[in-house]
DRENFI-327423 format. One line per 5 residues: their letters; for each residue x negated, y negated, z negated of N, C-alpha, C. Coordinates in pm, whole numbers, plus 50000, padded with zeros to 5 digits. Example, Ala and Ser with C-alpha at 12.3 -4.5 7.8 and 13.67 -1.06 7.14 Angstrom:
BEGIN
AS	48681 50569 49220 48770 50450 49220 48680 50330 49220 ~ 48715 50225 49292 48633 50106 49286 48710 49997 49213 $
***
This chain:
BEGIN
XXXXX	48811 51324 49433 48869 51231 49527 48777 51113 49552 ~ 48701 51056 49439 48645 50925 49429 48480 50990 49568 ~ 48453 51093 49516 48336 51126 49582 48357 51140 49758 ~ 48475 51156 49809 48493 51213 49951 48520 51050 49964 ~ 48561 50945 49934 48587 50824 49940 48466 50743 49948 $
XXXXX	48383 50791 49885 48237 50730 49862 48213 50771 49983 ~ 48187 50878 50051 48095 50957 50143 48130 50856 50271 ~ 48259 50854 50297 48367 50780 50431 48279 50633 50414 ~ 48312 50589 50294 48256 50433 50337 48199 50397 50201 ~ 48051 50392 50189 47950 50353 50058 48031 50231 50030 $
XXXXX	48079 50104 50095 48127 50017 49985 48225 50036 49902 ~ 48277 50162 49897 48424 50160 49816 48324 50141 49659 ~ 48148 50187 49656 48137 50233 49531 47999 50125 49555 ~ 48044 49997 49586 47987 49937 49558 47966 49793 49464 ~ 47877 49811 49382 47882 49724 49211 47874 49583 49258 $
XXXXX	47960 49515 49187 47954 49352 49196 48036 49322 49314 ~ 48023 49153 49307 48084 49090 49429 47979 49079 49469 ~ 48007 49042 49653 47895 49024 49728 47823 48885 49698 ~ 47679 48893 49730 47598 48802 49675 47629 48679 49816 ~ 47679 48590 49745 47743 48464 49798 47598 48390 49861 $
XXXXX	47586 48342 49974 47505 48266 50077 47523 48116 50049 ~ 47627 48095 49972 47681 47960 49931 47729 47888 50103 ~ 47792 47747 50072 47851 47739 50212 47801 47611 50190 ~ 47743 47538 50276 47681 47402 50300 47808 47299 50236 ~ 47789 47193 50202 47883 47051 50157 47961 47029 50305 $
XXXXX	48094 47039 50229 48224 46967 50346 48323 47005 50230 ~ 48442 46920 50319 48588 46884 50268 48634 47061 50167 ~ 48680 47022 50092 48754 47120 50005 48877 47161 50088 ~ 48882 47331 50094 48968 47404 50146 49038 47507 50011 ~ 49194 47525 49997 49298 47547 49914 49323 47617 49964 $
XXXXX	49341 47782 49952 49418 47849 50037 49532 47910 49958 ~ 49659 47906 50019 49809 47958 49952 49802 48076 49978 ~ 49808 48216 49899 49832 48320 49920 49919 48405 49828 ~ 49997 48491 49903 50087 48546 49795 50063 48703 49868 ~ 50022 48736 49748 50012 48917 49767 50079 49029 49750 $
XXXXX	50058 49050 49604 50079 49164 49561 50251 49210 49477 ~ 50345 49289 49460 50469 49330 49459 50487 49263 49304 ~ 50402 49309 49245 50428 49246 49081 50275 49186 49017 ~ 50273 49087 48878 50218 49042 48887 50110 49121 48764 ~ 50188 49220 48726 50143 49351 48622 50079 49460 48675 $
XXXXX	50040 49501 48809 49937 49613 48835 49847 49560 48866 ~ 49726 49700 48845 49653 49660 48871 49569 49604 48990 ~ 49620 49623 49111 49539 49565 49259 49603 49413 49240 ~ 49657 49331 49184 49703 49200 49169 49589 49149 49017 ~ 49588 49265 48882 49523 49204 48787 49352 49203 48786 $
XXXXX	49351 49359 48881 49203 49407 48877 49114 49331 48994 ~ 49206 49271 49087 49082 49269 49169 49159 49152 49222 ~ 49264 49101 49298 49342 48959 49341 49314 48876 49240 ~ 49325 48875 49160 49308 48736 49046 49143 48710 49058 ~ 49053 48854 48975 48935 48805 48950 48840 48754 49059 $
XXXXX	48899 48816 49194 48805 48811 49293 48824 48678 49382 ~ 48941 48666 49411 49044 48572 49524 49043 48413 49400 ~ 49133 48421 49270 49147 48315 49209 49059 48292 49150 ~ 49004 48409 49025 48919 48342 48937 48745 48301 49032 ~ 48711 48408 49105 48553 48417 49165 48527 48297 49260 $
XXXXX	48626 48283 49345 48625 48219 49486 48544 48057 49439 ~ 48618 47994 49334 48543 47853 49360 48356 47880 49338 ~ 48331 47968 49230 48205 47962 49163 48109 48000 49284 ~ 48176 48134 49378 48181 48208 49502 48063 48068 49571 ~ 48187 47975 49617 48162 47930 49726 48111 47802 49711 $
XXXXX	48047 47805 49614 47988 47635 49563 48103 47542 49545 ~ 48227 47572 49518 48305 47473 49448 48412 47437 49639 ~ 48368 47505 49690 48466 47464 49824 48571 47521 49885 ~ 48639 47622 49788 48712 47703 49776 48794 47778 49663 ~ 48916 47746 49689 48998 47777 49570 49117 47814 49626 $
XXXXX	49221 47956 49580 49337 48009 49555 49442 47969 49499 ~ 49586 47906 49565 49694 47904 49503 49738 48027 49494 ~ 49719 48118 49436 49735 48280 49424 49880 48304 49375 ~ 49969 48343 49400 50083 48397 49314 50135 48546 49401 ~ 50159 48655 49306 50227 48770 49338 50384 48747 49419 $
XXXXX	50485 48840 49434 50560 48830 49514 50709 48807 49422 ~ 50724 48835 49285 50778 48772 49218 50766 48597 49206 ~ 50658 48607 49153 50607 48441 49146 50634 48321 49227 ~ 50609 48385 49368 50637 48328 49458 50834 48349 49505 ~ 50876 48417 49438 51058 48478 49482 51054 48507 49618 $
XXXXX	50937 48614 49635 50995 48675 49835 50966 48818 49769 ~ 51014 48897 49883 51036 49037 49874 50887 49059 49976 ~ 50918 49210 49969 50798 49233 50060 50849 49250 50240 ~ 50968 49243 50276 50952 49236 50413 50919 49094 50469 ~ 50986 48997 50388 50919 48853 50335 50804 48790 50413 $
XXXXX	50741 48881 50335 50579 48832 50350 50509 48794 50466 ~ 50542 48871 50582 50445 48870 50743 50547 48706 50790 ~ 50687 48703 50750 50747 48604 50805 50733 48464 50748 ~ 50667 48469 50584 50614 48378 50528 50449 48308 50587 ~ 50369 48417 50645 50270 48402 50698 50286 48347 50860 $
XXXXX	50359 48406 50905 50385 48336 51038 50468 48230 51065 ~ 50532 48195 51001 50560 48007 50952 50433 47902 50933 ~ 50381 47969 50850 50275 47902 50829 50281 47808 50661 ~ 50418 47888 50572 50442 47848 50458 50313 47916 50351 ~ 50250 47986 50414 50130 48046 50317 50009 48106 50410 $
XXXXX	49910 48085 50406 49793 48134 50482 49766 48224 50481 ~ 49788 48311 50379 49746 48442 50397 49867 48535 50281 ~ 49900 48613 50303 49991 48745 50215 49939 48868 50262 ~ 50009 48959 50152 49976 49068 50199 50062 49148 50134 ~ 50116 49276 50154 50232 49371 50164 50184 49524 50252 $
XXXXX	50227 49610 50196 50238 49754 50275 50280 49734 50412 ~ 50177 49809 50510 50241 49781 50688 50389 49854 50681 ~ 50404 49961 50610 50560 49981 50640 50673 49866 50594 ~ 50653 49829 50498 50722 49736 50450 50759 49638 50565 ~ 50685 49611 50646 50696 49493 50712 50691 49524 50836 $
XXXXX	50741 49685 50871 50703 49720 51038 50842 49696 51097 ~ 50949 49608 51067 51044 49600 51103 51037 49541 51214 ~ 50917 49398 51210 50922 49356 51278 50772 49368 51343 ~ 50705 49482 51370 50568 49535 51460 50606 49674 51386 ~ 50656 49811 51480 50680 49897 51454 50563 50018 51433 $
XXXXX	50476 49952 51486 50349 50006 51562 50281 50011 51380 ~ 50280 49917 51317 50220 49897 51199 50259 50033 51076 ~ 50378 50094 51070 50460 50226 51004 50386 50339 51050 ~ 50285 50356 51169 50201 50430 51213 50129 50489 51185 ~ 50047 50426 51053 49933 50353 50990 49956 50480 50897 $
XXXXX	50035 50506 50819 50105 50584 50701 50197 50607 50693 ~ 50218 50717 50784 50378 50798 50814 50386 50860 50700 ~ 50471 50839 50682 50560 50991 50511 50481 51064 50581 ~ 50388 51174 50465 50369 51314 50525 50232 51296 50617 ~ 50165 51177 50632 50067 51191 50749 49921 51191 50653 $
XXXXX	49923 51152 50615 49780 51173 50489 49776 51179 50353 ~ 49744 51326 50333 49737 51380 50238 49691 51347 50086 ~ 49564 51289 50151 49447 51231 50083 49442 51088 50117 ~ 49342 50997 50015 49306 50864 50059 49209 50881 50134 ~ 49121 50948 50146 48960 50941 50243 49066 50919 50338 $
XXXXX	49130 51063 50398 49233 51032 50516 49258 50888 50553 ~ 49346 50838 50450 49454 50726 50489 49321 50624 50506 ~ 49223 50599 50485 49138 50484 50490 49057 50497 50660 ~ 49082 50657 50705 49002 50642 50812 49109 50631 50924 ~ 49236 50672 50908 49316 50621 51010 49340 50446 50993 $
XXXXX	49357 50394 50887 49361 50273 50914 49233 50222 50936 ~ 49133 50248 50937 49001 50167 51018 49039 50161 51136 ~ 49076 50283 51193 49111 50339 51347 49213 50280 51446 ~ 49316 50250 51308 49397 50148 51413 49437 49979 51391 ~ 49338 49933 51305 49321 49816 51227 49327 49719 51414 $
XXXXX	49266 49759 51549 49246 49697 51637 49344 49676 51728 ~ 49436 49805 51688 49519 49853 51784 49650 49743 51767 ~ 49682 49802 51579 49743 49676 51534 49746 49539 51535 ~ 49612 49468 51544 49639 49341 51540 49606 49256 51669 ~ 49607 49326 51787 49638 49337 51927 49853 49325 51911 $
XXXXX	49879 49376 51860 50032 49317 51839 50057 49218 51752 ~ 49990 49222 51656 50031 49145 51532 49984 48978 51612 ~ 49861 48941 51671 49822 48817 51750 49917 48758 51811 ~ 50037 48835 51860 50136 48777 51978 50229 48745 51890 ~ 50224 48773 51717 50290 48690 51619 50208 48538 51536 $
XXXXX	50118 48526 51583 50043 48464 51542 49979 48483 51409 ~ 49933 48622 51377 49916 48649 51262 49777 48757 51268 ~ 49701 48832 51153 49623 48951 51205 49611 48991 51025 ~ 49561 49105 51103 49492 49123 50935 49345 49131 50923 ~ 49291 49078 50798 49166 49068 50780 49117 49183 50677 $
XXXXX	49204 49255 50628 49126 49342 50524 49292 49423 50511 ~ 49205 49582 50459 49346 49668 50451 49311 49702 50300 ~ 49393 49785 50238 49404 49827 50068 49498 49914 50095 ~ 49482 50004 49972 49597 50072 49916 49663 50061 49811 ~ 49776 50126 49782 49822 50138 49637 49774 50306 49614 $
XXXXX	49828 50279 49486 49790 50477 49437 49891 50586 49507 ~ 49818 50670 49501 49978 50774 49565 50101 50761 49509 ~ 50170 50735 49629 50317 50765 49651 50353 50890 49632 ~ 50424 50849 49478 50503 50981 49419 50625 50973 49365 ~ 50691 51034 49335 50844 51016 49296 50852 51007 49126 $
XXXXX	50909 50879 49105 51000 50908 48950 51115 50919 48959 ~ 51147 51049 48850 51324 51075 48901 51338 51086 48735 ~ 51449 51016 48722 51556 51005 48610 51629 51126 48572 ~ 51559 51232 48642 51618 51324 48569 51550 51496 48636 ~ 51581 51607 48602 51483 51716 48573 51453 51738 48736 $
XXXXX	51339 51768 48821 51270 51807 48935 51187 51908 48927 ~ 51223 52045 48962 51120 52100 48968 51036 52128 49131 ~ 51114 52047 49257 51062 52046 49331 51142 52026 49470 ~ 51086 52060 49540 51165 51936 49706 51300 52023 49710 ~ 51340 52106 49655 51448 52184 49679 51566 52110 49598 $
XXXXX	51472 52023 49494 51595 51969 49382 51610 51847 49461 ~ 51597 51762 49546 51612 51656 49573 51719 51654 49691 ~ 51795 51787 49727 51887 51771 49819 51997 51679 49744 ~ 52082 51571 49821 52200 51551 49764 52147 51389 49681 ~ 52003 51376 49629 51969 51248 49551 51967 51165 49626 $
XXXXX	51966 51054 49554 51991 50909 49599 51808 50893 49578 ~ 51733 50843 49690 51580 50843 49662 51552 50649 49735 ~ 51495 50578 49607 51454 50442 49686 51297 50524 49747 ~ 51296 50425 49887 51216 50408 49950 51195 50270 50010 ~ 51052 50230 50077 51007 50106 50079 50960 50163 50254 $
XXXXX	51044 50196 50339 51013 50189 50482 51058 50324 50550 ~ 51066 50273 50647 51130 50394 50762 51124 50518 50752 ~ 50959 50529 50762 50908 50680 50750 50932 50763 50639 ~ 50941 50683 50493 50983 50801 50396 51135 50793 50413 ~ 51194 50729 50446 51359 50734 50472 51399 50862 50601 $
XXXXX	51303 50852 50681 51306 50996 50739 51268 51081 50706 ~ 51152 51105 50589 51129 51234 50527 51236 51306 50428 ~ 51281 51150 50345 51399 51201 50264 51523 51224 50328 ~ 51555 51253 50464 51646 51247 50539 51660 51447 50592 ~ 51534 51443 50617 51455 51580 50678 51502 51637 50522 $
XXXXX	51498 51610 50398 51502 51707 50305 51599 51699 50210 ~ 51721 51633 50294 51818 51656 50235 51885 51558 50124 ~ 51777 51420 50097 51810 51335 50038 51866 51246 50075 ~ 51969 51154 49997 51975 51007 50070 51873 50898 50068 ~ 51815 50833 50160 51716 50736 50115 51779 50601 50122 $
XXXXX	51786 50562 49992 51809 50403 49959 51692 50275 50006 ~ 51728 50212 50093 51644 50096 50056 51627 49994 49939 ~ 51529 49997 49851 51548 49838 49787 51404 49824 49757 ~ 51428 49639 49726 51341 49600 49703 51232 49609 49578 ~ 51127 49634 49543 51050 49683 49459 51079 49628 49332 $
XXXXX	51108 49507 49344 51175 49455 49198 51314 49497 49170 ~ 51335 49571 49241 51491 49592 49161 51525 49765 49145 ~ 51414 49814 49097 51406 49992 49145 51444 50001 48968 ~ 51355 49922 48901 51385 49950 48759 51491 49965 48739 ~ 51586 49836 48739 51704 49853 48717 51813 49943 48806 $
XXXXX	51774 49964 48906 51868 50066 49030 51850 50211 48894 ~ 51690 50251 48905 51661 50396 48787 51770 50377 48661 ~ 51760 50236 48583 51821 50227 48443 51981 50259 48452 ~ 52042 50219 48584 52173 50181 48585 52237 50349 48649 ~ 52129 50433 48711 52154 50581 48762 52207 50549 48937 $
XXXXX	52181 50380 48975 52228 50335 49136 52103 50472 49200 ~ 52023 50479 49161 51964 50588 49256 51861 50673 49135 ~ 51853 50790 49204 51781 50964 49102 51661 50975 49112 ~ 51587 50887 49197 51438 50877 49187 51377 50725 49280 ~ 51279 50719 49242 51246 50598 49334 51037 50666 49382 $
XXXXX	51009 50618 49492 50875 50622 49541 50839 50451 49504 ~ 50660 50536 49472 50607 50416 49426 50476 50497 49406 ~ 50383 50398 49358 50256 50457 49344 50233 50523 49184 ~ 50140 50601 49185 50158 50648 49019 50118 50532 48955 ~ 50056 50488 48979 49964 50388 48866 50046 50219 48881 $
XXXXX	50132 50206 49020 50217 50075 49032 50311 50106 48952 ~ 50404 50230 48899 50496 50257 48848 50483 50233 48718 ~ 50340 50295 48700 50303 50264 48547 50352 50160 48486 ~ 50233 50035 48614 50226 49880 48559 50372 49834 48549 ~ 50468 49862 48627 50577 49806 48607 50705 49879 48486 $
XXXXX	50662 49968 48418 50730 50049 48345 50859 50127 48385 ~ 50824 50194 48501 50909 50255 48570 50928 50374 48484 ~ 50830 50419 48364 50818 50527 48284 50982 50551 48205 ~ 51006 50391 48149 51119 50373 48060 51229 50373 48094 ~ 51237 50391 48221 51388 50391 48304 51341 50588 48361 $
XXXXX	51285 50633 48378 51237 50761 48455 51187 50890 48365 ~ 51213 51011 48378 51134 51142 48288 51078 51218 48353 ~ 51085 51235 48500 51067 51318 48526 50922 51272 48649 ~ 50788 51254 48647 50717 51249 48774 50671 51356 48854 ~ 50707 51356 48951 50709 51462 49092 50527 51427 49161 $
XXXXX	50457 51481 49128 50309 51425 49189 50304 51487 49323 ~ 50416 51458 49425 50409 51560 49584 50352 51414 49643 ~ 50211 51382 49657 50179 51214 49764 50275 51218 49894 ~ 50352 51155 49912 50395 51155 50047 50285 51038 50149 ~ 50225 50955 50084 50176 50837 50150 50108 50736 50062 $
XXXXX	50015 50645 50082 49960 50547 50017 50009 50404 50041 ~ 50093 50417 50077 50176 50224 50092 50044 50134 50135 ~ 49943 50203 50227 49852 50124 50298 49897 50011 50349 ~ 49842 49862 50300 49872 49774 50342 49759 49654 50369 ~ 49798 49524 50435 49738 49450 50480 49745 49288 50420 $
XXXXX	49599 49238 50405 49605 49095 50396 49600 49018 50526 ~ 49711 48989 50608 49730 48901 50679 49717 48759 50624 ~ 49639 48701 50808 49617 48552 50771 49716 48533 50915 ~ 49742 48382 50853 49826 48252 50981 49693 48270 51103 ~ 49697 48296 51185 49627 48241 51290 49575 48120 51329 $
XXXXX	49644 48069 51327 49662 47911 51345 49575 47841 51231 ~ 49596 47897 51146 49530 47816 51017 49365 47906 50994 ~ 49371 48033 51007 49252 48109 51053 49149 47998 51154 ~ 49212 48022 51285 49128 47948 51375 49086 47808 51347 ~ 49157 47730 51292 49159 47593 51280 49003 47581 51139 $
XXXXX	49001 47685 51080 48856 47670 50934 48722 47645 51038 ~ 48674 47603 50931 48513 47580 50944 48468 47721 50964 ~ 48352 47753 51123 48323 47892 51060 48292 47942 51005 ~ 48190 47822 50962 48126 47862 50798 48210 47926 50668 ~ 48321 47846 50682 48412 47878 50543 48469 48052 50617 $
XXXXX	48486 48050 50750 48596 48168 50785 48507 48302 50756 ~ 48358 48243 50829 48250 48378 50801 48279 48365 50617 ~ 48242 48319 50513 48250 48344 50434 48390 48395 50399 ~ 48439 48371 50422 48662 48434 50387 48622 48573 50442 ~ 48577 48619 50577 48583 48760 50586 48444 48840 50519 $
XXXXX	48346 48798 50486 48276 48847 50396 48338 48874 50200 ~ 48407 48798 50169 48468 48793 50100 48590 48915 50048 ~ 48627 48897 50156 48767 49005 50176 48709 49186 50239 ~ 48578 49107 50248 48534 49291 50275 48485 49358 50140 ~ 48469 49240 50027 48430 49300 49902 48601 49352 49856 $
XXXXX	48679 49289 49886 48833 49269 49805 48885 49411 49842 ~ 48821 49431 49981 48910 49580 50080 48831 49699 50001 ~ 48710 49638 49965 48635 49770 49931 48711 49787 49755 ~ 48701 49708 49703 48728 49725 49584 48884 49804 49527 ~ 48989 49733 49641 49080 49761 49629 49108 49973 49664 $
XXXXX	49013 49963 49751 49013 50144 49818 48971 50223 49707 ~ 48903 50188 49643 48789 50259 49534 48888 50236 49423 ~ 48996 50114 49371 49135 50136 49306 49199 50231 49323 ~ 49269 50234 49423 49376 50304 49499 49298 50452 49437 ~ 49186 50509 49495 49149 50649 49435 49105 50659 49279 $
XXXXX	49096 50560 49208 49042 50592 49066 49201 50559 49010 ~ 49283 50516 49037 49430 50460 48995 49509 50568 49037 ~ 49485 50661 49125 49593 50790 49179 49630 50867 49008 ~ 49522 50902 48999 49525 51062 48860 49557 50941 48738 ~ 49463 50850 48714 49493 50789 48624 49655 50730 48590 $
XXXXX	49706 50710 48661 49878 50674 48676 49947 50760 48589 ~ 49889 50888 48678 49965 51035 48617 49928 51037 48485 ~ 49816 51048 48434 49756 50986 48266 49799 50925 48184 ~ 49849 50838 48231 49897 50723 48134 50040 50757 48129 ~ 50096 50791 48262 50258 50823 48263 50305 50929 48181 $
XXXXX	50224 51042 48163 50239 51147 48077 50186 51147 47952 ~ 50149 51033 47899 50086 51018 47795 49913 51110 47767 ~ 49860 51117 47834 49725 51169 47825 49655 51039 47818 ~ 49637 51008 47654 49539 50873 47654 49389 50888 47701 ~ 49343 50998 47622 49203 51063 47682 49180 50971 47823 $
XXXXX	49255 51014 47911 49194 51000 48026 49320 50854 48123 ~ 49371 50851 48071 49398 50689 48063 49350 50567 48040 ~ 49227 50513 48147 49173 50417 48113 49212 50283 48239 ~ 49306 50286 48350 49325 50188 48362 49470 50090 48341 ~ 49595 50203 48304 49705 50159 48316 49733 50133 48211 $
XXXXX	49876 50171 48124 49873 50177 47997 49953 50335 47928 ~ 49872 50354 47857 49917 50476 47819 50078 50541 47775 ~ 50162 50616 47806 50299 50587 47756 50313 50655 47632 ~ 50333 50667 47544 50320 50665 47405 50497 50759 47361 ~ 50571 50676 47381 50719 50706 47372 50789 50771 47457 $
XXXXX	50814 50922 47454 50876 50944 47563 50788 51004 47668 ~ 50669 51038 47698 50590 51009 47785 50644 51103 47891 ~ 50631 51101 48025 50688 51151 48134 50677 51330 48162 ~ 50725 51362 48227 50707 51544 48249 50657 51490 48365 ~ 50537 51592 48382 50469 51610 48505 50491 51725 48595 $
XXXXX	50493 51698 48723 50572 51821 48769 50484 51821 48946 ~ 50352 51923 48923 50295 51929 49023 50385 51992 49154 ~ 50319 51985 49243 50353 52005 49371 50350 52101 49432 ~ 50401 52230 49477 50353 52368 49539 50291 52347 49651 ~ 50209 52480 49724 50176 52455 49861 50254 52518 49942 $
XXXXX	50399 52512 49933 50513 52563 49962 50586 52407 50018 ~ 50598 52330 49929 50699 52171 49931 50572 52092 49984 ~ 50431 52154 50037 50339 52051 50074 50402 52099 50261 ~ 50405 52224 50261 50372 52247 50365 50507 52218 50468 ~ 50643 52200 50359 50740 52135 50400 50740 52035 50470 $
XXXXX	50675 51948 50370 50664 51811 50365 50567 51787 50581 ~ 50458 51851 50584 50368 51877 50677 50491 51891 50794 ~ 50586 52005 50797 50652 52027 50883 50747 51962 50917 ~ 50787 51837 50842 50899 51724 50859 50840 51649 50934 ~ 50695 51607 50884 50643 51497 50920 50576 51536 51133 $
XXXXX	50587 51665 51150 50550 51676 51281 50734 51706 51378 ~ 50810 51765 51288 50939 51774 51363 51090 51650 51353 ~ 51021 51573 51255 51089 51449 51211 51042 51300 51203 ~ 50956 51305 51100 50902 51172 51105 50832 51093 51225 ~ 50747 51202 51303 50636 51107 51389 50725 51092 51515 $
XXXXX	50823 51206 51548 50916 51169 51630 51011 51034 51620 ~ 51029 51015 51547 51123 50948 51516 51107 50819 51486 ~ 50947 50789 51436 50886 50654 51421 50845 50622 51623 ~ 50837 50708 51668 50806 50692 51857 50936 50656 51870 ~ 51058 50691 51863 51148 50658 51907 51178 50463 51843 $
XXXXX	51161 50467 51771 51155 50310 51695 51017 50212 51812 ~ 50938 50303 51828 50785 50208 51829 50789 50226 52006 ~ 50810 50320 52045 50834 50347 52227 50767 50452 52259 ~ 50730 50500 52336 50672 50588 52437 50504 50562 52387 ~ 50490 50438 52443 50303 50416 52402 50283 50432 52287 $
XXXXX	50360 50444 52169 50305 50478 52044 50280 50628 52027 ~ 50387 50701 52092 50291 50823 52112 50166 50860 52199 ~ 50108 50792 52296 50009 50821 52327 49892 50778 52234 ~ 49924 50665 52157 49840 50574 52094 49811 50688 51987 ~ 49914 50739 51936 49894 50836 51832 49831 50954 51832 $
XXXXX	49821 50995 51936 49764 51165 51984 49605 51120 52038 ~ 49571 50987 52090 49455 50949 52102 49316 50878 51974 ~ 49420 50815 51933 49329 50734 51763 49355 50836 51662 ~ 49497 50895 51589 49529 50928 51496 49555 51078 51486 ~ 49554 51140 51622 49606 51272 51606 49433 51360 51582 $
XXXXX	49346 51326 51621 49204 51380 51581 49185 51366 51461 ~ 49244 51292 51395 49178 51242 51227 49300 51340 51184 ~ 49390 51362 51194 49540 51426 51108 49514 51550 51143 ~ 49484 51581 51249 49503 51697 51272 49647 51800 51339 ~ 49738 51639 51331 49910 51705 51431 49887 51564 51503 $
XXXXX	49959 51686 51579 49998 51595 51733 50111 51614 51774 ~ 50170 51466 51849 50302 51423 51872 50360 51478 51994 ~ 50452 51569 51979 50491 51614 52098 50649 51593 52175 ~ 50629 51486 52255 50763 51468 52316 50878 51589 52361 ~ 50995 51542 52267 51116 51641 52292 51177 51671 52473 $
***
C-alpha cells in the first residue's frame, strides 16, 4: 500500500519537515486551531502537535505559534468545526468532508461509502476535486488548505461478524450520509453519533458496531467496548484543514506563503499516516505486537479479525453505483453528477447514471 502511495505523490515519503526559509522580523502571529476528533490518535499526536504546535515557532524564527487543541479539548463535535471556522471563533479546523457536508454537499463527494477502495485512490480523487470544492466552500468564507486521511474505515462490532450478510437488522454508527446509505443498501440501521460518544453507545449495546478508522479506534480504545473487527474499508474519512478566509487574506504573505508551505509538509505526512496506520490498527487491535508499531498493542482480549470476501467487496461496489452515488446527487443536485462523471468517474472507474 505504502509503495503505490509513494509512486502517486513522492512527498507522502518524504523525510523531515520542510527546510524553513525563515520569515523576515514583524508582529507575532497566534493561530487558534482545533483539529483532530480525539486528542489520543495518532494524526493529532504524530504529526498536529509535533508539526503545527511543537515545530511552528522554531519553524518560523519565533513568529509563529499554535493555540492547538483537538475537538474534545476544545468541546465541539465534528459537524462543529466548518461553523466554528466560518465565525471566525478559530482560524483554522479541520474534520472529515463528510462530517461537515451538511452544510456543502458537494464536499461527501470526495469519499462516498464504497468509492475508494484503496488510499492511492482516495488521495487522487481528492487532489481532483480539492478546486471544485473550495469554489463552494469561498461563498462560505472558508477553503481548504491541505487534505489528510484517517486509516480505513472499518467496522467494530460488539459482537460475532462473519460478514455483510450479518449486519442485516444492526444498529451501525456512522459519521455521514454516504455510509448511512450504504448501511441502508445492506440492510442495516445507520445511527448517527458523534465520535466521542461511540464508546459508550458500543459499551451500553445503544448500537452493534460503529465505523471508524482501524488505527483511530485503536487510539481511542474502541477495542474494550468491541470483539469483533470487520476489515471491509468502506472509505477513508478524507478530510480537510480549513482556514477563515477573512483571516487567511488579511496575513502577511510572507507568513501565508510560509502557512501553505507548511501545511504541504502536514498533508504529506498525514497521507503517508493514513497508509502506514491502515494494517497497523488491525495489529495492534488483534493483538499482533510483532507488527504493532504505531498504536498500542491490545494485550487483553485482543479483537477477532474478520477479513473481507470478494463477494461483500463486490456488494459493497454495487450499492455504491445503485445507491450511494445516486443518492448523494439527489442531496448535492443535478451538477454534482456531471461534476462526478467528469473529475471522479475516470479515476473510480463507475459512473453516475441518472434514473
Amino acid at each position: 500500500m505504502k509503495r503505490m502511495v509513494c509512486a502517486l505523490a513522492a512527498a507522502f515519503c518524504a523525510a523531515g519537515p520542510i527546510s524553513a526559509q525563515g520569515l523576515p522580523a514583524g508582529p507575532k502571529v497566534t493561530v487558534t486551531a482545533v483539529t483532530q476528533a480525539a486528542p489520543s490518535i495518532p494524526q493529532y499526536t504524530k504529526v498536529d502537535v509535533p508539526l503545527l504546535r511543537e515545530n511552528m515557532p522554531k519553524a518560523s524564527n519565533g513568529r509563529i505559534e499554535f493555540n492547538l487543541k483537538s475537538w474534545p479539548e476544545a468541546n465541539v463535535q465534528g459537524p462543529e468545526v466548518i461553523r466554528l471556522v466560518r465565525s471566525g471563533q478559530v482560524d483554522i479546523g479541520a474534520a472529515p468532508l463528510t462530517t461537515v457536508s451538511g452544510d456543502v454537499p458537494i464536499l461527501d463527494g470526495v469519499d462516498l461509502a464504497g468509492l475508494n477502495p484503496e488510499i492511492d485512490q482516495a488521495f487522487r480523487v481528492a487532489e481532483a476535486m480539492l478546486p471544485i470544492a473550495n469554489r463552494e466552500l469561498e461563498r462560505l468564507g472558508v477553503k481548504v488548505i491541505a487534505t489528510f486521511p484517517y486509516p480505513a474505515q472499518v467496522f467494530f462490532c460488539r459482537k460475532p461478524i462473519t460478514g455483510l450478510a450479518d449486519f442485516k437488522g444492526l444498529k451501525v454508527r456512522v459519521n455521514g450520509p454516504s455510509p448511512g446509505d450504504l448501511m441502508n443498501a445492506l440492510g442495516a440501521q445507520p445511527t448517527a453519533l458523534a465520535f466521542g460518544e461511540v464508546y459508550s453507545a458500543l459499551e451500553r449495546g445503544t448500537v452493534d458496531c460503529g465505523v471508524t478508522g482501524s488505527g483511530s479506534g485503536n487510539g481511542t480504545k474502541w477495542y474494550e467496548v468491541s470483539t469483533h473487527l470487520y476489515s471491509l474499508s468502506i472509505s477513508w474519512s478524507t478530510s480537510g484543514y480549513f482556514v477563515n478566509l477573512a483571516w487567511w487574506n488579511k496575513l502577511d504573505p510572507a507568513v501565508r506563503s510560509f502557512l501553505e508551505a507548511q501545511f504541504k509538509q502536514v498533508q504529506a505526512t498525514q497521507w503517508k499516516l493514513g497508509a502506514d496506520a491502515s494494517q497497523d490498527g488491525i495489529d495492534c487491535n488483534i493483538g499482533n505486537a510483532a507488527a504493532c508499531t504505531i498504536g498500542t498493542v491490545v494485550k487483553n482480549k485482543p479483537m477477532t479479525w474478520v477479513k473481507a470476501s470478494d463477494a461483500d467487496k463486490a456488494r459493497v461496489q454495487d450499492a455504491l453505483a445503485k445507491v450511494v452515488l445516486p443518492n448523494w446527487v439527489k442531496r448535492c443536485g443535478a451538477k454534482c453528477g456531471d461534476i462526478y462523471n467528469e473529475v471522479i468517474a475516470p479515476i473510480s472507474g463507475v459512473r453516475y447514471t441518472a434514473n
